[in-house]
C-alpha positions in Angstrom: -159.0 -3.0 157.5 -157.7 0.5 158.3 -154.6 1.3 157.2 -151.5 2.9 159.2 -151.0 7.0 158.3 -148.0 9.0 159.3 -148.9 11.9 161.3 -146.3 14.6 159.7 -149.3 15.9 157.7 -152.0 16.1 159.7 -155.4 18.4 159.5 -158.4 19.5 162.2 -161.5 18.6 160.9 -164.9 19.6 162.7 -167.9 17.4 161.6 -171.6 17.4 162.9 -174.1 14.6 163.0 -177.1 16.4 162.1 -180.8 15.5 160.5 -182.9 17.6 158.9 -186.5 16.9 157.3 -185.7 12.5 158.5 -182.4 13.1 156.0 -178.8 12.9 157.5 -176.2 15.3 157.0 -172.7 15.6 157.6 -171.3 19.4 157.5 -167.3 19.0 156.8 -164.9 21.7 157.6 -161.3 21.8 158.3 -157.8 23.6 158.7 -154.4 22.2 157.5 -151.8 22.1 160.1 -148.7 23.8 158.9 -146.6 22.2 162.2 -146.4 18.3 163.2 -148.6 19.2 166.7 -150.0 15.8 169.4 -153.0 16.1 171.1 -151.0 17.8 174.0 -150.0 20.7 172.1 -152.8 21.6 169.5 -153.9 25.4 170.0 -157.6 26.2 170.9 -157.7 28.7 168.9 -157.5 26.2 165.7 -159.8 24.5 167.4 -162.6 26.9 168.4 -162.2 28.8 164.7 -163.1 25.4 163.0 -166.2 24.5 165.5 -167.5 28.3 165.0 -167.4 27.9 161.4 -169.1 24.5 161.2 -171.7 26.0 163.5 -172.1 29.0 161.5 -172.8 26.6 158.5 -175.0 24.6 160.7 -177.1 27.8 161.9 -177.6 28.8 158.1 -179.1 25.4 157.2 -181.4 25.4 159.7 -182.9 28.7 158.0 -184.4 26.1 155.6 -186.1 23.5 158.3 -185.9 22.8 161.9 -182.1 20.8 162.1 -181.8 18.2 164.7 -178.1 16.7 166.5 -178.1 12.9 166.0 -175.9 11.6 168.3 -176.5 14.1 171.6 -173.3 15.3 173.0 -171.5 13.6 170.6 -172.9 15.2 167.7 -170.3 17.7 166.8 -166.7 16.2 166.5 -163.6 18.0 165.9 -160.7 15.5 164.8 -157.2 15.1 164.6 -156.6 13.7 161.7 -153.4 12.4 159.2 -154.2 14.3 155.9 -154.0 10.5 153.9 -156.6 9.1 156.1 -158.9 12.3 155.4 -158.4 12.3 152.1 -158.5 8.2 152.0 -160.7 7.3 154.4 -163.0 9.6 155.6 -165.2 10.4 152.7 -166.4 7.0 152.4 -166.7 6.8 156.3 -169.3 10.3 155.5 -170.8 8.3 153.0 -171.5 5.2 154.9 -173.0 6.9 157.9 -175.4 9.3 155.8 -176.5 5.8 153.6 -177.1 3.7 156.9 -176.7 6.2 160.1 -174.9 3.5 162.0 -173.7 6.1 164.5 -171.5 3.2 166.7 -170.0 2.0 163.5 -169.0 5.5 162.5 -167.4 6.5 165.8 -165.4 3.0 165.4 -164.3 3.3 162.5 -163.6 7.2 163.0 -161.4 6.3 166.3 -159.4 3.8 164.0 -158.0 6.5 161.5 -157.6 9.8 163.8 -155.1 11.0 166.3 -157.8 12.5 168.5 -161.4 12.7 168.7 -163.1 15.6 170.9 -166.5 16.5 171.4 -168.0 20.0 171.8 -170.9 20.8 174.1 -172.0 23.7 175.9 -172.2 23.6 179.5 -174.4 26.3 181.5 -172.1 28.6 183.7 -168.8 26.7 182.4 -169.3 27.7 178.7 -167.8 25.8 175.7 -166.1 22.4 176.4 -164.2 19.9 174.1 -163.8 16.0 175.8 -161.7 13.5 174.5 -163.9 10.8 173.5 -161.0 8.4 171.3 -160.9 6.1 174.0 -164.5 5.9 174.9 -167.4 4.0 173.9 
């Protein structure tokens, strides 16, 4: 069962569902938010410094093999996230997916714990685009 978390404290995390050499990885980064923010209000500029990073990150791993996304468009997440359930929560939620790569069960259980959830694709002609996927399936 998940539990309840206050969102006074809460954090941007960008994740990525990635394999490389048939082994899954989860790249973690994140940001502290120093103001109590909703999903209305969050700046883009938070949210497009974490997703560059994580890329970056990705882009150098891929130096040592050929990396592949896991989940499609839904491969690199950015969340909204109370800082208890990060801290709590979603190592063991990293944990599980890399041991079993349940991708449905991971989104689940991801949606139960976070404020938000986007995704972040590309889109030809339209450039970068984050979706709210917390509500979908």
């Amino acid at each position: 069962m998940t539990a309840f978390y206050s969102n006074d404290a809460q954090y941007l995390v960008a994740i990525g569902l990635i394999e490389q050499n048939s082994k899954r990885f989860m790249p973690i980064g994140g940001k502290s938010l120093k103001e109590p923010i909703s999903k209305n209000n969050i700046s883009l500029d938070n949210i497009e410094t974490i997703a560059l990073e994580l890329l970056l990150r990705i882009i150098d791993r891929s130096a040592e093999s050929a990396i592949q996304k896991v989940n499609g468009d839904k491969s690199i997440l950015i969340l909204l996230i109370p800082m208890q359930a990060m801290q709590n929560e979603l190592p063991g939620l990293k944990a599980m997916w890399i041991e079993n790569g349940d991708t449905r069960l991971f989104l689940s259980k991801l949606k139960g714990i976070c404020n938000e959830i986007w995704n972040l694709r590309y889109v030809r002609y339209e450039g970068i685009q984050f979706n709210s996927i917390i509500h979908s399936d």
